[in-house]
N, CA, C and O atoms as CSV, one atom per row, in Angstrom:
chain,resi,resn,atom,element,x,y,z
A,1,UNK,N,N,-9.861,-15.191,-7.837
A,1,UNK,CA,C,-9.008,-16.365,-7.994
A,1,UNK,C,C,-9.338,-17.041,-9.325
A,1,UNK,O,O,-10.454,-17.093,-9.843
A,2,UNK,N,N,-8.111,-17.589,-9.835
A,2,UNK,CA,C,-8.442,-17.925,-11.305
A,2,UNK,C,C,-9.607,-19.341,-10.975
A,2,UNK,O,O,-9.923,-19.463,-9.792
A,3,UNK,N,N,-10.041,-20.069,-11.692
A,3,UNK,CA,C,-10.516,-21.917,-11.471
A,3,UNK,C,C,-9.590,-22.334,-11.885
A,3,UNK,O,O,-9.146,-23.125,-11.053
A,4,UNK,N,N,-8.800,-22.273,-12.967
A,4,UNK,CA,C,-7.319,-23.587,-13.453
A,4,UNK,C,C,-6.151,-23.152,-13.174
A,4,UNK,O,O,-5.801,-21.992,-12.960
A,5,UNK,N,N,-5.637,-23.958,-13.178
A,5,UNK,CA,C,-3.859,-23.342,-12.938
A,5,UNK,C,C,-3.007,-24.579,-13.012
A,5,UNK,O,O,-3.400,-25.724,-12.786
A,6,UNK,N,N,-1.604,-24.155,-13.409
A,6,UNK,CA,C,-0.643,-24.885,-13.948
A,6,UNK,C,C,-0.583,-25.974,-12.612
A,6,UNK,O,O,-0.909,-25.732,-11.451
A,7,UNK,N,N,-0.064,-27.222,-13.173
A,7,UNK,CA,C,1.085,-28.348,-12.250
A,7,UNK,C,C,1.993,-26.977,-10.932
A,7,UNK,O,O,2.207,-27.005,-9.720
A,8,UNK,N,N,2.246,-26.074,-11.914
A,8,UNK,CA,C,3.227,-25.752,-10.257
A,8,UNK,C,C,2.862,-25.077,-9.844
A,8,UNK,O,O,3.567,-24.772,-8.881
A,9,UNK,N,N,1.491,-24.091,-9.986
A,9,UNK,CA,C,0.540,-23.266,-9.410
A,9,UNK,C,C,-0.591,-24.306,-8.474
A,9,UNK,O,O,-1.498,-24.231,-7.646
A,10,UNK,N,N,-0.234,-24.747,-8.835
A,10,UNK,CA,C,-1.647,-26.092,-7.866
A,10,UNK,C,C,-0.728,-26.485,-7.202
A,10,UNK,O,O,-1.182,-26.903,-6.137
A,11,UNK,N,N,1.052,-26.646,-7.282
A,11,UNK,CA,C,2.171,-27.431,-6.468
A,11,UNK,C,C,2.203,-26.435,-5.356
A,11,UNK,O,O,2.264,-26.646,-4.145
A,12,UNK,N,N,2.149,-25.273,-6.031
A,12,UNK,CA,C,2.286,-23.716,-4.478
A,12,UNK,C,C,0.858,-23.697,-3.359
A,12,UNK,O,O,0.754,-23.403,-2.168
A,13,UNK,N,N,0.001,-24.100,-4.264
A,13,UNK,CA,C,-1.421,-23.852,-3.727
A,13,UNK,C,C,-1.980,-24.703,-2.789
A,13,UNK,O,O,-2.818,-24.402,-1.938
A,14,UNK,N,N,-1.275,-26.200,-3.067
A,14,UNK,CA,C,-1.359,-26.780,-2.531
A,14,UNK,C,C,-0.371,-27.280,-1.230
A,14,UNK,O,O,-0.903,-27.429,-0.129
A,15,UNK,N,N,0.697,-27.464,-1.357
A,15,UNK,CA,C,2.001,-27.548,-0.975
A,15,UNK,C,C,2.083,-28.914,-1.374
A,15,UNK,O,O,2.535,-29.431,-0.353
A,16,UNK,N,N,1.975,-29.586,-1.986
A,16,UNK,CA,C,1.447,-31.063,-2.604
A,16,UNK,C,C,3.067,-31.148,-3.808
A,16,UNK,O,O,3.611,-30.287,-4.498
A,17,UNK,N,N,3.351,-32.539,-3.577
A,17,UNK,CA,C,4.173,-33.095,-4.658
A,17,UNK,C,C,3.946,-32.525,-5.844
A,17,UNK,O,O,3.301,-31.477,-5.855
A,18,UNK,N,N,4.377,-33.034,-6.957
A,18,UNK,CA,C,4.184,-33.394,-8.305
A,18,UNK,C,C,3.331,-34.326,-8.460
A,18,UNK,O,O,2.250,-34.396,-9.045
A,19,UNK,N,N,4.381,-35.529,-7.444
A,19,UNK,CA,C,4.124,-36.692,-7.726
A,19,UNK,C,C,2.413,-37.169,-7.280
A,19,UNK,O,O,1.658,-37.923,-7.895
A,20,UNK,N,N,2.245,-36.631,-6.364
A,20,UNK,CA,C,0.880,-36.737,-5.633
A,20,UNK,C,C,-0.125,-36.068,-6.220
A,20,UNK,O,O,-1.290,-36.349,-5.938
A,21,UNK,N,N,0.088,-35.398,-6.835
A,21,UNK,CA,C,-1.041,-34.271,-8.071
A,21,UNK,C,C,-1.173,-35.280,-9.016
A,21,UNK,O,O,-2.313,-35.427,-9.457
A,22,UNK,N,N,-0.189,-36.113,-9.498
A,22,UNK,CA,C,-0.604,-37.013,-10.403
A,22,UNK,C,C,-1.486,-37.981,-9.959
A,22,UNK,O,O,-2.625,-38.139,-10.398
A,23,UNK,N,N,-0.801,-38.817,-8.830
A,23,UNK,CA,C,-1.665,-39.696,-8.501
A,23,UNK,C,C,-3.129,-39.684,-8.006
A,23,UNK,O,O,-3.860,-40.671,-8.081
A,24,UNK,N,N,-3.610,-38.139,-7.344
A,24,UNK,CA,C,-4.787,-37.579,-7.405
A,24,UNK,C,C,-5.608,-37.641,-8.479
A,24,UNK,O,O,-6.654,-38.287,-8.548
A,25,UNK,N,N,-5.029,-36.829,-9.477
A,25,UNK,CA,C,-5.614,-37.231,-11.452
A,25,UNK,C,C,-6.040,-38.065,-11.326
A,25,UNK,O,O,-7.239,-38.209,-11.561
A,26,UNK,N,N,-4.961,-39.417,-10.718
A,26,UNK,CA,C,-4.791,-41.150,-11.784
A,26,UNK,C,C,-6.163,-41.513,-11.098
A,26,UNK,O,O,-7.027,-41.989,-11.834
A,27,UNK,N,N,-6.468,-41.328,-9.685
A,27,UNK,CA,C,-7.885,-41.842,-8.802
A,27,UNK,C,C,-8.823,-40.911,-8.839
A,27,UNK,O,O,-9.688,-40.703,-7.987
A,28,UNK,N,N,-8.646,-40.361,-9.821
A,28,UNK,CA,C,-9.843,-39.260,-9.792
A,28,UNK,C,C,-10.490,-38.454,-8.464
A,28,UNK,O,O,-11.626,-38.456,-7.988
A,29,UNK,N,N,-9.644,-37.983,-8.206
A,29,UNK,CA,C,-10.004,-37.027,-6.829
A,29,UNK,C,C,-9.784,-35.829,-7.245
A,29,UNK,O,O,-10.401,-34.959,-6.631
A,30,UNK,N,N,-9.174,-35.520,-8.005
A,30,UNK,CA,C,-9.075,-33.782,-8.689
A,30,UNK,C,C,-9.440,-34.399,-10.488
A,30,UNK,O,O,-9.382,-35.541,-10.945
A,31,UNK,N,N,-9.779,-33.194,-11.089
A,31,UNK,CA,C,-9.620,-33.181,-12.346
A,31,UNK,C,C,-8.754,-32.153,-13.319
A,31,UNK,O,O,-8.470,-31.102,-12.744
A,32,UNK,N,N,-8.324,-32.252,-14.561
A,32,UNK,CA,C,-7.611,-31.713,-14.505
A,32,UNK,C,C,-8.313,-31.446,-16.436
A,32,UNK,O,O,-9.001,-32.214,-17.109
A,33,UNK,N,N,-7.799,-30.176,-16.753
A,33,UNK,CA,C,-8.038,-30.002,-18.686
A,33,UNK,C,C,-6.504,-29.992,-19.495
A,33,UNK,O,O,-5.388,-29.729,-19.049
A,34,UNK,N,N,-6.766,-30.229,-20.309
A,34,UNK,CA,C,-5.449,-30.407,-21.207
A,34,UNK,C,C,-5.516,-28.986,-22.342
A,34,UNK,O,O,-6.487,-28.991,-23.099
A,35,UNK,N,N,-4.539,-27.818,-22.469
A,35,UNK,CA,C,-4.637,-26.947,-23.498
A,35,UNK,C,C,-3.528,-26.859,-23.863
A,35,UNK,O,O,-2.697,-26.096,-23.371
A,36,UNK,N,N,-3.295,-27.808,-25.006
A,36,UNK,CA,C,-1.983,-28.003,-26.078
A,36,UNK,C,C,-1.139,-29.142,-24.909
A,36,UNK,O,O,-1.519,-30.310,-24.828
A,37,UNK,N,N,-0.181,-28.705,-24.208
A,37,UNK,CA,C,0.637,-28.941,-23.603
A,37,UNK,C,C,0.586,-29.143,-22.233
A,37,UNK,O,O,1.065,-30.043,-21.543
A,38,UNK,N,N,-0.108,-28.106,-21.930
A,38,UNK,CA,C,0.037,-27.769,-20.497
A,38,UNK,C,C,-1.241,-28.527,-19.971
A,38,UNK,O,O,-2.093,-28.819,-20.809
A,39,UNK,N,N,-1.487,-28.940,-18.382
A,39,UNK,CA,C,-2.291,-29.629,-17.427
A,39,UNK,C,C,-2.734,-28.417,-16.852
A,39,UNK,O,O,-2.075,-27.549,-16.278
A,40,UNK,N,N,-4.092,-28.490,-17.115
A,40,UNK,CA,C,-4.594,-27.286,-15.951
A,40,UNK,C,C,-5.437,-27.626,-14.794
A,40,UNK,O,O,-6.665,-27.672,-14.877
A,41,UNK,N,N,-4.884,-27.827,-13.884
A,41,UNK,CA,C,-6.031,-28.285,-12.555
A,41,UNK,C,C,-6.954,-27.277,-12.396
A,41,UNK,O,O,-6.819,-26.063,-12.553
A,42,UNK,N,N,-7.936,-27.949,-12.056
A,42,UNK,CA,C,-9.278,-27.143,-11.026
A,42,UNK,C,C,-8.894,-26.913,-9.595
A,42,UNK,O,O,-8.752,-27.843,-8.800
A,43,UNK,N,N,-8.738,-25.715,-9.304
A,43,UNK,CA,C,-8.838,-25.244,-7.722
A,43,UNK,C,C,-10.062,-25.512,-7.087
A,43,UNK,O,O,-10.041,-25.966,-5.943
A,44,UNK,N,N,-11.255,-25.272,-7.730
A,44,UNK,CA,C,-12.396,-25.894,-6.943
A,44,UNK,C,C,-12.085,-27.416,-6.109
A,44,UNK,O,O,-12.227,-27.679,-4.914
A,45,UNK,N,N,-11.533,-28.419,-7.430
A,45,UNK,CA,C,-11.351,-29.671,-7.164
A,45,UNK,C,C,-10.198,-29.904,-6.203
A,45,UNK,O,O,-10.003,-30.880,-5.479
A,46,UNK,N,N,-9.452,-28.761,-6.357
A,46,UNK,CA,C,-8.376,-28.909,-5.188
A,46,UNK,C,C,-8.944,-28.855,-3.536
A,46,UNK,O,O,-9.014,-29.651,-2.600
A,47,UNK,N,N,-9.308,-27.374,-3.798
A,47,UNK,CA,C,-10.377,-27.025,-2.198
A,47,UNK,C,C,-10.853,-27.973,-1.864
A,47,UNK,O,O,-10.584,-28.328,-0.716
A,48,UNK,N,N,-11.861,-28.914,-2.761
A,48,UNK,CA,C,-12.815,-29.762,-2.046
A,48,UNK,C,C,-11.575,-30.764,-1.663
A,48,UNK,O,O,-11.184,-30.734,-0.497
A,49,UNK,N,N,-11.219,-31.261,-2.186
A,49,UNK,CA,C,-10.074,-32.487,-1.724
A,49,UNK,C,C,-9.602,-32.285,-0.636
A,49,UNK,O,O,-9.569,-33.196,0.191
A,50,UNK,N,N,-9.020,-30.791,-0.304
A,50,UNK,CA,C,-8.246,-30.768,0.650
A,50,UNK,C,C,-9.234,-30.360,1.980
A,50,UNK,O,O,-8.656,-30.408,3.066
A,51,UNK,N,N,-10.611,-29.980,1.993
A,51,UNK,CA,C,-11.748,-30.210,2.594
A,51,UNK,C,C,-12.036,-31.359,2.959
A,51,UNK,O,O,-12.405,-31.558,4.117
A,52,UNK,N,N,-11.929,-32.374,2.038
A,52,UNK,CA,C,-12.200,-33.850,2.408
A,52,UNK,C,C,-11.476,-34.320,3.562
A,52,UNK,O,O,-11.894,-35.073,4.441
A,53,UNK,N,N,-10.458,-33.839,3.465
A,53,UNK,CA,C,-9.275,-34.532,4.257
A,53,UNK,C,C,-9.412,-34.474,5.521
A,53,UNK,O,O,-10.047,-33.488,5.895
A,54,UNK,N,N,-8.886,-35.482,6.690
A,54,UNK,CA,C,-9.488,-35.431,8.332
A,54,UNK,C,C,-8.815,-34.324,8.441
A,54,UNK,O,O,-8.017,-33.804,7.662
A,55,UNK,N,N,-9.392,-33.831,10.003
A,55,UNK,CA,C,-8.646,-32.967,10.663
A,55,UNK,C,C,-7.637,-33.454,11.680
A,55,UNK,O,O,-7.829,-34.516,12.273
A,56,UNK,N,N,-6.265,-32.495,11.959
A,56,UNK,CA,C,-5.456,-33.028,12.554
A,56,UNK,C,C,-5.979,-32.880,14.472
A,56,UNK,O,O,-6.179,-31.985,15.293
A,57,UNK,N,N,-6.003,-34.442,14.402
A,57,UNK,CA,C,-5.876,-34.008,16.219
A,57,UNK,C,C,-4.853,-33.963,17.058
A,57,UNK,O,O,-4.299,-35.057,17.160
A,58,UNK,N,N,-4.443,-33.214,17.623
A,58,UNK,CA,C,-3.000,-33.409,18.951
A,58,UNK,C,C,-3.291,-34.755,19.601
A,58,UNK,O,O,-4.433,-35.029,19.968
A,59,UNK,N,N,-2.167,-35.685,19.764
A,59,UNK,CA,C,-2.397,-36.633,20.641
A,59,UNK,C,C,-3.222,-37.934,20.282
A,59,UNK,O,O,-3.485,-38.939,20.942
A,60,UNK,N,N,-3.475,-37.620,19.240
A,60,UNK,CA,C,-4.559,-38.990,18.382
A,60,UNK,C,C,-3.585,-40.098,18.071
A,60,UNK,O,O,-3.975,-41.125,17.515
């Protein structure tokens, strides 16, 4: 698996907005590198995030 990947490779990977990839950036919960143009997220930083996140309970 690569570590960076584009806005819409982190959008597939994640199933995550646009809009919410940004606002992740803006609070620093993912990080992201800049080469020329393009935003390259960290998948590490993705995994852990989406690790962070509760688990769903039935009925909660």
């Amino acid at each position: 698996m690569k570590a960076y990947g584009t806005l819409p490779e982190a959008q597939q990977f994640t199933g995550m907005s646009r809009t919410r990839l940004y606002e992740l950036l803006q609070k620093n919960k993912i990080t992201a590198r800049k080469a020329g143009r393009r935003t390259l997220i960290s998948f590490a930083d993705l995994e852990a995030y989406l690790a962070s996140l509760p688990t769903y309970q039935a009925g909660a």
